[in-house]
C-alpha positions in Angstrom: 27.5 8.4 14.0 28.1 8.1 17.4 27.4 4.2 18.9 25.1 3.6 21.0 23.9 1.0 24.1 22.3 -2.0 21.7 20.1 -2.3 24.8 19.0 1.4 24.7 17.7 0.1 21.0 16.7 -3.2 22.0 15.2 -2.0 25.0 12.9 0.5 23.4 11.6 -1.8 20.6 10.8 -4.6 23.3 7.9 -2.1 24.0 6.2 -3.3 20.1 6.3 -7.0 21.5 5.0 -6.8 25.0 2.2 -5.2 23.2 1.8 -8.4 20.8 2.3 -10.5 23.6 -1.2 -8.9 25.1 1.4 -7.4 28.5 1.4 -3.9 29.9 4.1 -1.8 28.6 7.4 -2.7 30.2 6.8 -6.1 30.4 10.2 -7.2 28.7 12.1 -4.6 30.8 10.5 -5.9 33.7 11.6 -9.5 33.2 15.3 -8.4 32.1 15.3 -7.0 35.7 14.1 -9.7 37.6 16.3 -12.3 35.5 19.3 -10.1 35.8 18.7 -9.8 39.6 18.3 -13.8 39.9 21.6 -13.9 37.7 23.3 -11.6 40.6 21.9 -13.6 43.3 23.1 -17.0 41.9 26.6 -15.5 41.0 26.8 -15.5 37.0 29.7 -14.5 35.1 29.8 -11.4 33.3 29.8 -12.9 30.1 27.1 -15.4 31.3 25.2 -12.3 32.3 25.5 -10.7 28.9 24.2 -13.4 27.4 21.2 -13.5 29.5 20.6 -9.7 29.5 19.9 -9.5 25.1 18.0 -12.8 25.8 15.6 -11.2 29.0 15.6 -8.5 26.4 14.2 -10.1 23.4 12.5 -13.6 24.1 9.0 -12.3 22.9 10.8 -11.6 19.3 9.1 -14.3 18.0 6.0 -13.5 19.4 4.4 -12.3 16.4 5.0 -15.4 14.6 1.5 -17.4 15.8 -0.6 -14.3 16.4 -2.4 -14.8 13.2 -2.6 -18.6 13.6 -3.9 -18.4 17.4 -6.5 -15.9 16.6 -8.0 -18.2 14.0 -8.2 -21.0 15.5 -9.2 -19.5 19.0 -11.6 -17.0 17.1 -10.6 -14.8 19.5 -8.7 -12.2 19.5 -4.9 -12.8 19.8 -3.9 -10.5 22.4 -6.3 -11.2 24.7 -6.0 -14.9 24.4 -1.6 -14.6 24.8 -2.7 -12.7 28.2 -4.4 -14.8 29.8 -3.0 -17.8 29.0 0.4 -16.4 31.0 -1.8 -16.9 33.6 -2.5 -20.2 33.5 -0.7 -23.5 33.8 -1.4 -25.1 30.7 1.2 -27.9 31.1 -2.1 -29.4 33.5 -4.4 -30.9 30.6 -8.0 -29.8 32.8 -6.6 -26.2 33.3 -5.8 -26.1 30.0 -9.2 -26.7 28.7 -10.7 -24.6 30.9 -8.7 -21.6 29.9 -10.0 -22.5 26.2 -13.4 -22.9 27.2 -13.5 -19.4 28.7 -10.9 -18.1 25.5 -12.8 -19.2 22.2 -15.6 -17.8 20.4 -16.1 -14.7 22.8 -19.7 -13.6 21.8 -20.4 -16.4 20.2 -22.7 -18.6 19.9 -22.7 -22.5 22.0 -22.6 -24.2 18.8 -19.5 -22.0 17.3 -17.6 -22.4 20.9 -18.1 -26.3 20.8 -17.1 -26.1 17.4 -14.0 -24.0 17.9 -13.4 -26.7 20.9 -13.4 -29.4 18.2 -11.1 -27.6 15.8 -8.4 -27.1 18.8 -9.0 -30.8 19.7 -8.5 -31.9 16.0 -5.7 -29.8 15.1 -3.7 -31.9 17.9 -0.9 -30.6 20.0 -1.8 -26.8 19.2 0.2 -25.2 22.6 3.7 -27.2 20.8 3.1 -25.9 17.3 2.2 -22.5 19.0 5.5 -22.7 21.1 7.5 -23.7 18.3 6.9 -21.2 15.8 7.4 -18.5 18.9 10.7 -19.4 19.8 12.1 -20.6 16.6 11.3 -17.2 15.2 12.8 -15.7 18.4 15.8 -17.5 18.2 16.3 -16.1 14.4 15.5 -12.7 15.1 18.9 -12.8 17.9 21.5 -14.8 15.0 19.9 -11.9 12.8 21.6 -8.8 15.1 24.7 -11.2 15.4 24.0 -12.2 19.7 25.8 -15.3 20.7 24.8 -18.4 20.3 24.0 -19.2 23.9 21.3 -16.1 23.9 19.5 -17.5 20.7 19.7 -21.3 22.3 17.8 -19.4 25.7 15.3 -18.0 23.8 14.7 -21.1 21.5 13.9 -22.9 25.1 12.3 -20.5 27.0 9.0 -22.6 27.4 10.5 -25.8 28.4 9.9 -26.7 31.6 12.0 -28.9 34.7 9.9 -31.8 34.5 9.7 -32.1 30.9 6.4 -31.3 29.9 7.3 -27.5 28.4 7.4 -26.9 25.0 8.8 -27.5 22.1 11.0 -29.8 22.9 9.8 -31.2 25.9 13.7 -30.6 27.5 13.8 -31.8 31.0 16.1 -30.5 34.3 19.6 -29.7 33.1 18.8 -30.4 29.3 17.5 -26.8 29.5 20.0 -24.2 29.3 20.5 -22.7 32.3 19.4 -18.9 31.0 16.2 -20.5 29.6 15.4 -21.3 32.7 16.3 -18.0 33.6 13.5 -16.7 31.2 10.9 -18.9 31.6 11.4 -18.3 35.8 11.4 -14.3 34.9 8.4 -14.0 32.2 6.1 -15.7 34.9 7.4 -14.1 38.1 6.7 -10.5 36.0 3.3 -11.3 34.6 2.5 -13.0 38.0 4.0 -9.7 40.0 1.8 -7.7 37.8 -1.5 -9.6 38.9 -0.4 -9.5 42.5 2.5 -8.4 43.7 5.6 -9.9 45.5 2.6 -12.3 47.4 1.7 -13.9 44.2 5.3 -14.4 42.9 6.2 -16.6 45.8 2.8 -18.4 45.6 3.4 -19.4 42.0 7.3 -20.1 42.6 6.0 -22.5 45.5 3.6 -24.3 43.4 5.6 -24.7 40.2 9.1 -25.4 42.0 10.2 -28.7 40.5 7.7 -28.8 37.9 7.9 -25.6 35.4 11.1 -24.4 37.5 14.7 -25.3 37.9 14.1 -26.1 42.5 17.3 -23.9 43.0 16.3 -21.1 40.6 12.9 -21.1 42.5 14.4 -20.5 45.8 17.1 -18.4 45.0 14.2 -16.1 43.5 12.2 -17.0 47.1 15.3 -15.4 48.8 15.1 -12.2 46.6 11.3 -12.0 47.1 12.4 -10.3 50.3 14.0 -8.0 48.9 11.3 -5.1 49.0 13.8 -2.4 47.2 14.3 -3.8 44.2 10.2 -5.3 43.6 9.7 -1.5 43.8 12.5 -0.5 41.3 9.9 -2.3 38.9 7.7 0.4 39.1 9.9 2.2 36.6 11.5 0.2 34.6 15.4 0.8 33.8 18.0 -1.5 32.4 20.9 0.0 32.0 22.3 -0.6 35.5 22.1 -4.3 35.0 24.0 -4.6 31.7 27.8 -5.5 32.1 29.3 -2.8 31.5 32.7 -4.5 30.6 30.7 -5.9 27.8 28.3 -3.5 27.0 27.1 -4.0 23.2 26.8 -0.8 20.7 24.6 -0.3 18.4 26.1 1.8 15.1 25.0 2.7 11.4 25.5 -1.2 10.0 23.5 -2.9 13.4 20.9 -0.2 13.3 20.0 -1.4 10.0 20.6 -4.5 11.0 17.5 -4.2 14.1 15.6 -2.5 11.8 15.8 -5.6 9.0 14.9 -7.6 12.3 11.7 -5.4 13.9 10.8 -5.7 10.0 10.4 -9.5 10.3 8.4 -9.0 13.5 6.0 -7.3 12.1 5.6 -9.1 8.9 5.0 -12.2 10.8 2.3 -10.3 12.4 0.1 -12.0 9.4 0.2 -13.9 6.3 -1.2 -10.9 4.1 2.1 -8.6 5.4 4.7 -11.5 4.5 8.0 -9.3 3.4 5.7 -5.9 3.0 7.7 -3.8 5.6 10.9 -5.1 3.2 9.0 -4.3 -0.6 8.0 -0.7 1.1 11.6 0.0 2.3 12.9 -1.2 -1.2 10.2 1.0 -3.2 10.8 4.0 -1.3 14.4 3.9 -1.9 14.4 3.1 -5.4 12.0 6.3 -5.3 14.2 8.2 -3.7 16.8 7.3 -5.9 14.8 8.4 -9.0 14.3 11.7 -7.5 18.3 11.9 -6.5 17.6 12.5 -2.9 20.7 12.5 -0.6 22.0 9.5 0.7 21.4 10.2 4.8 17.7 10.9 3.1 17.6 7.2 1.7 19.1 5.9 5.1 15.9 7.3 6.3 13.3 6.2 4.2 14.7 2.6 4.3 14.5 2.2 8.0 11.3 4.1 7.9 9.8 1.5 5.3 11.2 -0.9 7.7 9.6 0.0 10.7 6.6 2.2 9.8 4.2 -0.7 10.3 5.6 -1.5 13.8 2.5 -0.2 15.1 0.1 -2.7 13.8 1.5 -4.7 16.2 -0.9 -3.4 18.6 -3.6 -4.4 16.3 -5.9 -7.7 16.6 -5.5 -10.5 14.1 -9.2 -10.6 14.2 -9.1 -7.1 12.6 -5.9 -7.6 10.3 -7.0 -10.4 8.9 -10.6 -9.8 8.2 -12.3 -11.1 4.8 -14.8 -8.5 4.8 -15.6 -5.0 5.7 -14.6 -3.6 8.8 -17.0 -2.0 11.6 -16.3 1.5 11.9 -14.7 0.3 15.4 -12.8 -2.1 13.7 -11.3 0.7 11.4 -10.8 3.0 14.8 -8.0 0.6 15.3 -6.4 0.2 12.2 -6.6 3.5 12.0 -4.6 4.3 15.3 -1.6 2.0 14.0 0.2 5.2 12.9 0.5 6.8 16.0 1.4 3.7 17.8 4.2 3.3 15.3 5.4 6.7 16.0 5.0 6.3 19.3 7.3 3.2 19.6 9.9 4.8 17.5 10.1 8.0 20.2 11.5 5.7 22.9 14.4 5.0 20.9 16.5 7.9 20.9 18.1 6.6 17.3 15.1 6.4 15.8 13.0 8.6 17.1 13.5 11.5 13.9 11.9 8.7 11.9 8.9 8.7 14.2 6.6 11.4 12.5 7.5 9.8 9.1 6.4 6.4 10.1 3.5 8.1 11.4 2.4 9.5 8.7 2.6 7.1 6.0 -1.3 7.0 5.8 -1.4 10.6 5.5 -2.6 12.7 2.3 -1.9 15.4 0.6 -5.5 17.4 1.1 -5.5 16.2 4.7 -8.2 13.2 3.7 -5.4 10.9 5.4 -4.9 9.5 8.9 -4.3 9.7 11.7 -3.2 12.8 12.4 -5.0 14.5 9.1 -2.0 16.0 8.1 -2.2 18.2 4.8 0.5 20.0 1.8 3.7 21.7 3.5 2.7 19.7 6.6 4.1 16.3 4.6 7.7 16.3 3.5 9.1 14.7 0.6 9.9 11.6 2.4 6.8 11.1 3.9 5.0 11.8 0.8 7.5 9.0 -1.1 6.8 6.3 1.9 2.9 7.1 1.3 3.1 5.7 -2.1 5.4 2.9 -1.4 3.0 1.9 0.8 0.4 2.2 -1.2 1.6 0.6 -4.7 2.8 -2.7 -2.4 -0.6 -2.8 -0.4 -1.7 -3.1 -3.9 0.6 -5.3 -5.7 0.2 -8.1 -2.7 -2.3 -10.2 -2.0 -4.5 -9.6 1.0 -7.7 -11.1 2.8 -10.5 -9.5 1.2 -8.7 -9.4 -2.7 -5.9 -10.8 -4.5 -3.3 -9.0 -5.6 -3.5 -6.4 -8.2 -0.9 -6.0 -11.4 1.5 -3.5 -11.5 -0.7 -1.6 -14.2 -3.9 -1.8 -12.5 -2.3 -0.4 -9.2 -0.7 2.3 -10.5 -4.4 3.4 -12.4 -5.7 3.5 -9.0 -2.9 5.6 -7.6 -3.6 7.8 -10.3 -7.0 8.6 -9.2 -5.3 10.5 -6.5 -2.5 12.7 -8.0 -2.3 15.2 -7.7 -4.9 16.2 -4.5 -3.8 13.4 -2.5 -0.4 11.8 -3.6 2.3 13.7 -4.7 2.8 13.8 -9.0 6.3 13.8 -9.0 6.2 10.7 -6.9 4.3 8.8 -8.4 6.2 9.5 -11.8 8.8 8.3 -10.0 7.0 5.1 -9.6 6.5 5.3 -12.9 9.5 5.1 -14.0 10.6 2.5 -12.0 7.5 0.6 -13.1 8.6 0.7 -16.4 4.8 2.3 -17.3 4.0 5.4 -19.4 5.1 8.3 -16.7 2.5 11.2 -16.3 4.0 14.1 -17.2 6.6 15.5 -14.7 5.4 18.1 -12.1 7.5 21.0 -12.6 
């Protein structure tokens, strides 16, 4: 295949974690372009601006990784909590407990806020751990599609702040790398652009100057506060001017699989109950396809599909994902929905957009019982129909909050119960055979 712009890729995914990260869509693209535009003002070298760009790019990577973790402890949901504390200076102890006041227990009760209060209190220095596992996981993700070093080491400090008191290594003035500050300066002059405009960038720039932000950053960024052209450019968020082109990064067959193994991990980390499920439904599917001797491109697909076909449930609230018991029928509205969000992430990249409808239908059944889209016989292809029942025989075989896992026997009974009106027969005698189990006989 042809290679192309990693950022193109990169760039089109980042749209999965501004949604994790409770932002409007854009967010990440937005903050590439402000950072990128401080890196031009303060005179940054090509390579130095490459560096930054994948890092402006993809410092909400790890954002996924205390969703689950946030929303139990806050009892709220996840999203909401991650959006408004951007704005909010927790590093301040009393504006930090104010935020939580106003975050936990939504709905609830005085004596289940208090006691929420109590768990955050006891649990100790929750914004570090939070922090941590963020920009650990963040970090990984870039060493996993081979960026440099210095891009990993920006996103790993992205929370640290001038004076010391950021997070999670409580770095202080020049300890933190120079493109962390960068990020940390961009992320908040974006969200804080979005509440307000160009007046409420220079207002928090002003009163965190010295204290969350490198002085010289700050009022370089000041200086391009005036610069009413580019705050509009925002409006419609584009990249690719700002990447270098001498070093522009491509993205062929072996680094597309590569992102997709990486968006896979972002999503898993989503919740406890998904750990390595995008990765057992990509495996299953292809070992399906396999059985069935489908051609290779065809396996290509359904292994990036398995990969990503969940990116969409991203958009969906701990508080629902992780749920011990039944769902509301509101509740299930949005787990529902996860299929089209998946496929509608997958559009904006132009390499993986022909896997959109398949990751959009992997909840889809045969006699058009399925969602979201209630698709139904010629409608389904044989890949989708083969993701379906990866999906299904891992949902099965793992543990998850309302049930433990199920054996390999028992699942495949239950999958029975549906072949062949819902699931495809030769399928799941695929599954079958891979299962080692007594096959049904073979559809002819």
């Amino acid at each position: 295949m042809q290679d192309i712009a990693l950022s193109e890729v990169v760039g089109s995914l980042s749209y999965a974690l501004d949604i994790t990260e409770g932002q409007p869509p854009g967010h990440a693209l937005r903050s590439c372009m402000i950072g990128m535009r401080l890196a031009e003002e303060i005179g940054l070298s090509a390579a130095e601006r490459s560096d930054l760009f994948y890092a402006l790019l993809l410092k909400d990577a790890g954002c996924s990784a205390n969703a689950e973790r946030m929303a139990a402890l806050f009892g709220a949901d996840d999203q909401a909590a991650k959006r408004t504390s951007k704005l909010v200076d927790w590093s301040r102890p009393g504006r930090s407990f104010v935020w939580a006041v106003r975050t936990v227990a939504p709905g609830g009760t005085l004596a289940a806020r208090v006691g929420r209060l109590k768990a955050i209190r006891d649990e100790g220095d929750v914004t570090r751990s939070f922090m941590e596992a963020r920009c650990d996981r963040g970090a990984e993700i870039a060493r996993m599609l081979y960026l440099t070093e210095p891009t990993a080491a920006a996103i790993r400090a992205l929370d640290e702040h001038w004076d010391g008191r950021g997070q999670p290594a409580g770095l202080r003035g020049e300890e933190i790398p120079l493109m962390a500050r960068i990020l940390c300066l961009a992320q908040t002059a974006e969200v804080f652009h979005a509440e307000g405009g160009v007046r409420a960038v220079r207002r928090v720039l002003r009163r965190r100057r010295g204290r969350w932000f490198d002085p010289a950053l700050a009022d370089a960024l000041l200086d391009v506060c005036g610069d009413d052209g580019f705050w509009a450019t925002l409006a419609t968020p584009d990249v690719s001017e700002w990447e270098p082109g001498e070093l522009r990064l491509t993205a062929d067959d072996a680094r597309l699989d590569r992102i997709a193994e990486a968006f896979a991990r972002v999503i898993d980390a989503k919740s406890p109950y998904t750990a390595r499920h995008s990765e057992r439904v990509a495996e299953i599917a292809v070992d399906i396809g396999r059985v069935l001797a489908l051609p290779r491109a065809t396996l290509r697909d359904l292994r990036r599909g398995g990969l990503l076909h969940d990116i969409g449930k991203l958009a969906v609230s701990n508080r629902i994902l992780d749920k011990p018991g039944s769902l509301t029928d509101e509740e299930f509205e949005q787990i529902k929905a996860h299929p089209r969000h998946s496929q509608r992430i997958l559009e904006r990249a132009a390499c993986f957009a022909a896997l959109a409808p398949l990751a959009g239908a992997h909840h889809e059944k045969l006699d058009g019982s399925g969602y979201p889209y209630g698709l139904a016989g010629a409608e389904l292809d044989l890949p989708m129909r083969v993701l379906a029942v990866a999906d299904i025989y891992e949902a099965l075989t793992a543990d998850r909050p309302y049930r433990g896992s199920l054996a390999p026997a028992t699942a495949l009974e239950i999958i029975h119960r549906d072949v062949p009106h819902k699931l495809d027969a030769g399928v799941v005698w695929a599954l079958e055979a891979l299962v080692g189990a007594a096959p049904l006989a073979r559809a002819a």
